[in-house]
C-alpha positions as CSV (number, residue, x, y, z in Angstrom):
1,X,-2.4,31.8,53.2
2,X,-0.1,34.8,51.8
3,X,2.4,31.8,50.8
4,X,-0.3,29.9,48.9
5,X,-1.4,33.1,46.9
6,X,2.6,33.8,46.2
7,X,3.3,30.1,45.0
8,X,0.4,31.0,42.8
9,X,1.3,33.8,41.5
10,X,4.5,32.3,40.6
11,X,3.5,29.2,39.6
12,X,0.4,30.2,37.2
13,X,2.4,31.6,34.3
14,X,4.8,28.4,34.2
15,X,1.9,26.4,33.9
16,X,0.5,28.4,31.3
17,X,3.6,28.0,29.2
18,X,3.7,24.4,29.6
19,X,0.1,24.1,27.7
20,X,1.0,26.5,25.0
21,X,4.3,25.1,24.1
22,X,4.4,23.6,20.1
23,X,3.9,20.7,19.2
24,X,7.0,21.3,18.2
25,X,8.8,21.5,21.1
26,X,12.2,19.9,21.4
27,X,12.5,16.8,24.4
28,X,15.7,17.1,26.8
29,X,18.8,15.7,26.0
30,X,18.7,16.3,21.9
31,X,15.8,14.1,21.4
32,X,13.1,15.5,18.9
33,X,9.4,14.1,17.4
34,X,8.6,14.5,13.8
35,X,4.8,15.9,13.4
36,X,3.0,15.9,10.6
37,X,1.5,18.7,9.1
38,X,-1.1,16.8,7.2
39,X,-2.3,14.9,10.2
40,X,-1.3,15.8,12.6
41,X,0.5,12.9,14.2
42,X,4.3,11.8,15.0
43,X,6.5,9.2,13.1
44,X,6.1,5.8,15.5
45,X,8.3,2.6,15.7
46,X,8.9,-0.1,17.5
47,X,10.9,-2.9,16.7
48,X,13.7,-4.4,14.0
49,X,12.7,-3.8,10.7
50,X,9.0,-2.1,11.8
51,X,7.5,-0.8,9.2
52,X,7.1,3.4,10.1
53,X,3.3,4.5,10.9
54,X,1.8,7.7,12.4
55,X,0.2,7.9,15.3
56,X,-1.1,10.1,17.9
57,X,1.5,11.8,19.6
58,X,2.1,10.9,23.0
59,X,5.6,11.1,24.1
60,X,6.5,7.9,23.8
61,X,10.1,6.5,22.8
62,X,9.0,4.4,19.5
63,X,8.0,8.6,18.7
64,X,11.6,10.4,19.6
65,X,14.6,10.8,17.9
66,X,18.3,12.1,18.2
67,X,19.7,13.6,15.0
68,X,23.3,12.7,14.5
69,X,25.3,14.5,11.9
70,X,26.9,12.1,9.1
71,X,28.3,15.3,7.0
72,X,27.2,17.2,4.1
73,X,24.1,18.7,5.7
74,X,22.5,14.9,5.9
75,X,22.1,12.9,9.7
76,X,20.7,9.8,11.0
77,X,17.9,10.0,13.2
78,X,18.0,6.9,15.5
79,X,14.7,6.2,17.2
80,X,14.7,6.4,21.6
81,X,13.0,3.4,22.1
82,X,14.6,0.6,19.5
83,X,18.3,2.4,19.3
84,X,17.8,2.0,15.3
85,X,18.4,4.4,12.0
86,X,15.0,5.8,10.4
87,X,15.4,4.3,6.8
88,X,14.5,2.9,3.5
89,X,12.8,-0.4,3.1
90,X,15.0,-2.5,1.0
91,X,17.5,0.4,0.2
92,X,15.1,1.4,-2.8
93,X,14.9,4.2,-4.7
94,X,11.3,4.0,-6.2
95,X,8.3,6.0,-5.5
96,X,6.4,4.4,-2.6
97,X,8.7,2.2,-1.0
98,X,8.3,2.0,2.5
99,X,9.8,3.8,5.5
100,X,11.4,1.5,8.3
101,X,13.8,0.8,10.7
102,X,17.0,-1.0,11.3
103,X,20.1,-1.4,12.9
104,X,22.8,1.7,12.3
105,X,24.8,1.5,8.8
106,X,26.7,4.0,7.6
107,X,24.6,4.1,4.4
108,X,23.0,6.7,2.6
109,X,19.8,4.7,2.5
110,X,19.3,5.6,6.5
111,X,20.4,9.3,5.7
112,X,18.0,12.3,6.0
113,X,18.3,16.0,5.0
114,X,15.7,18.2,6.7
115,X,15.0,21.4,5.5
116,X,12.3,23.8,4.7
117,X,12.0,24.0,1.0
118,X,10.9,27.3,1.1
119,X,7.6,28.6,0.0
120,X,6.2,27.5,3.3
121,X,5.0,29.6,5.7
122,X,4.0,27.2,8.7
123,X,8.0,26.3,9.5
124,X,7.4,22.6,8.7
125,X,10.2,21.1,6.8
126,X,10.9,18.0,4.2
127,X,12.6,15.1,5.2
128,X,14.9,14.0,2.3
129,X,16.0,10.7,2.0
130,X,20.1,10.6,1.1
131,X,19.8,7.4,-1.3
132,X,16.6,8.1,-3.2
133,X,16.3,12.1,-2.9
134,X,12.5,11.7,-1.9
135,X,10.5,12.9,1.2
136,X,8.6,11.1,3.5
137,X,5.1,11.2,3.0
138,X,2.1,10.3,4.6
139,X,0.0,8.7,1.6
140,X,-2.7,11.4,2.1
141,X,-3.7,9.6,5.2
142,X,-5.2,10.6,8.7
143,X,-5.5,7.5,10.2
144,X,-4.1,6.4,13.6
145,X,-1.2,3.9,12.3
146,X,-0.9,4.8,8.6
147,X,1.9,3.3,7.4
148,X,5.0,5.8,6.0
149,X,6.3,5.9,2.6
150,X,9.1,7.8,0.3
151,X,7.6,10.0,-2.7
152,X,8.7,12.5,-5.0
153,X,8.9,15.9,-2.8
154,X,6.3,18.1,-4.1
155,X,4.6,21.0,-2.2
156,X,2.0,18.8,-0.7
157,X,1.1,19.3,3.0
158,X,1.4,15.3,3.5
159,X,5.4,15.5,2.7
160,X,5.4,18.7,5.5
161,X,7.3,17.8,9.3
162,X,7.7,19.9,12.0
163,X,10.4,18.5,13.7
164,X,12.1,19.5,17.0
């Protein structure tokens, strides 16, 4: 009985911090999740050339990422599950061209600077694309599987990440 009450006693706070961690907790091994601050929900992909949606966040692969540093304060986040670079649809530079995924290039078009812009209180960062200097942004939307798009950065809570 004494043991029981001791493991307890021990184990009640650890449990306790796993429920309170952030939702922006960092994964082992380097891998991180980007959460929106609109919504609420995590960057999600799947396969070659998928088209970048949120969705609830649940741990999954299509939702982690590694950052890996291509110089000058910019990296490529490659995605757990598919082993492919976060980009650009297309390679374009205009306002609302979509977010997807692909196999690694060395191009600025799959390179990211993430930052907090300042002004922001909440620790959420932009997440600037190399090749057209826009964030990602959620269209303003809430909804499970939203798809992902690049806009101007502005100081709009849909363009805000917490990533870790």
């Amino acid at each position: 009985m004494r043991k029981r009450r001791w493991l307890g006693l021990v184990l009640a706070p650890l449990v306790a911090a796993l429920v309170i961690l952030p939702a922006t907790a960092a994964y082992a091994n380097g891998w991180e999740r980007a959460v929106s601050r609109w919504s609420g929900m995590c960057i999600d992909l799947h396969g070659n050339g998928e088209i970048a949606r949120q969705w609830n966040c649940n741990g999954s692969s299509a939702q982690l990422f590694v950052r890996v540093n291509v110089g000058g304060g910019y990296v490529q986040l490659i995605n757990q599950r598919s082993g492919q670079c976060l980009g650009v649809s297309e390679g374009a530079t205009w306002a609302g061209a979509l977010i997807n995924q692909w196999d690694c290039v060395q191009g600025a078009v799959q390179q990211w600077q993430i930052f907090d812009p300042g002004g922001n209180s909440t620790g959420a960062s932009w997440i600037v694309n190399r090749n057209s200097g826009m964030c990602i942004d959620n269209a303003w939307s809430v909804a499970q599987g939203g798809y992902l798009q690049q806009l101007d950065c502005a100081y709009a809570w849909k363009q805000f990440w917490f990533v870790g």
